[in-house]
Every structure is written in structure tokens, then in C-alpha cells.
C-alpha positions in Angstrom: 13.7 -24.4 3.9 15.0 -25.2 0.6 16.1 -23.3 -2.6 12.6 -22.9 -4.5 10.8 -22.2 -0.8 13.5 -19.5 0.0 13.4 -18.0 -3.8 9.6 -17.7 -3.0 9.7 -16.1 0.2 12.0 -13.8 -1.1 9.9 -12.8 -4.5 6.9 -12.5 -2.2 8.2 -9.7 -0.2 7.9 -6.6 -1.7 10.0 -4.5 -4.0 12.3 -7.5 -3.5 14.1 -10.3 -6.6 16.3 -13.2 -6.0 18.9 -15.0 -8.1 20.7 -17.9 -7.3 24.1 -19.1 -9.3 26.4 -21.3 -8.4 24.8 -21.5 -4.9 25.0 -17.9 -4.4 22.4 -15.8 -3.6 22.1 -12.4 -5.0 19.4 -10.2 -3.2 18.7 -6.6 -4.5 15.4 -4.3 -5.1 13.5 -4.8 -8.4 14.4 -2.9 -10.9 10.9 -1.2 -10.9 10.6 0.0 -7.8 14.3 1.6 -8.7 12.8 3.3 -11.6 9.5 4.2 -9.9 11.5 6.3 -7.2 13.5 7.6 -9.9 11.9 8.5 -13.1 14.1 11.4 -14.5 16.7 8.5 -14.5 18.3 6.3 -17.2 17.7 2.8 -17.5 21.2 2.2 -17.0 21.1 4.1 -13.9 18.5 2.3 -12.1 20.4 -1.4 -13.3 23.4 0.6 -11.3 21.5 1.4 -8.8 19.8 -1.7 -8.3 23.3 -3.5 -8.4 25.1 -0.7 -5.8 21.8 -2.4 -3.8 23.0 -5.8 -4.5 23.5 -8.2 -1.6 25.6 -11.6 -2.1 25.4 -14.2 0.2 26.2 -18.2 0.2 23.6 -18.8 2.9 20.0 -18.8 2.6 18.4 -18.1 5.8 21.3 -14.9 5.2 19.6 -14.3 2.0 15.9 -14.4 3.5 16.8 -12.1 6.4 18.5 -9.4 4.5 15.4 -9.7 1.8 13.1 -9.1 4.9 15.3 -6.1 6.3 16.0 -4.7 2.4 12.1 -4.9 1.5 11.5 -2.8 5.3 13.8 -0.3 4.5 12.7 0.4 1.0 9.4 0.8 2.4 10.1 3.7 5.2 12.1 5.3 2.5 9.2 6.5 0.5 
């Protein structure tokens, strides 16, 4: 799979973003679904919050499979 397929797959699953630099991957929740679940909060506490849920990786397939297990886990939470 390469970058733009794996970006995809990511960004398709939901409540899930992707960024890539340098050829590391950053995983996390979008900052929406943050703010959703928590509306009394700050802006600033959901970027927090979505960086405390920040995952960085140098592998992609590692990237995909924690984006998979991340989007499941946000989704029983509710």
C-alpha cells in the first residue's frame, strides 16, 4: 500500500485524521469528534486532548492498524 492509499484508508475510518512528515505518521481522533463528546470544553482542550490521543509511528501498516483499533475504540466509548 503506498502513502496516498494508506492516508485514505485512514481518513475513511471514522472519527479518525492522518498526517504524515518527514515519513512519520501521526494518527489521532479528529478534532470534532473530541469536541462533540465534549462540548463544555475549550477549544484548546480538545487540540490537547486530541494530541494526549496522538499516535506516532514510522511504519504504515503500524499507522493503518492502530487507526483501525483507535476508530473501534472511540466507537464503544460512546
Amino acid at each position: 500500500m503506498n502513502v496516498n492509499d494508506t492516508r485514505k484508508a485512514i481518513k475513511a475510518l471514522p472519527h479518525m485524521t492522518v498526517t504524515r512528515n518527514d515519513g512519520e505518521w501521526r494518527v489521532t481522533v479528529l478534532f470534532q469528534s473530541v469536541a462533540a463528546r465534549n462540548p463544555a470544553k475549550s477549544d484548546r482542550w480538545c487540540r490537547e486532548k486530541q494530541e494526549k490521543l496522538a499516535y506516532y509511528t514510522n511504519d504504515a501498516e503500524d499507522a493503518l492498524g492502530t487507526a483501525r483499533d483507535m476508530s473501534k475504540r472511540w466507537e464503544a466509548a460512546k
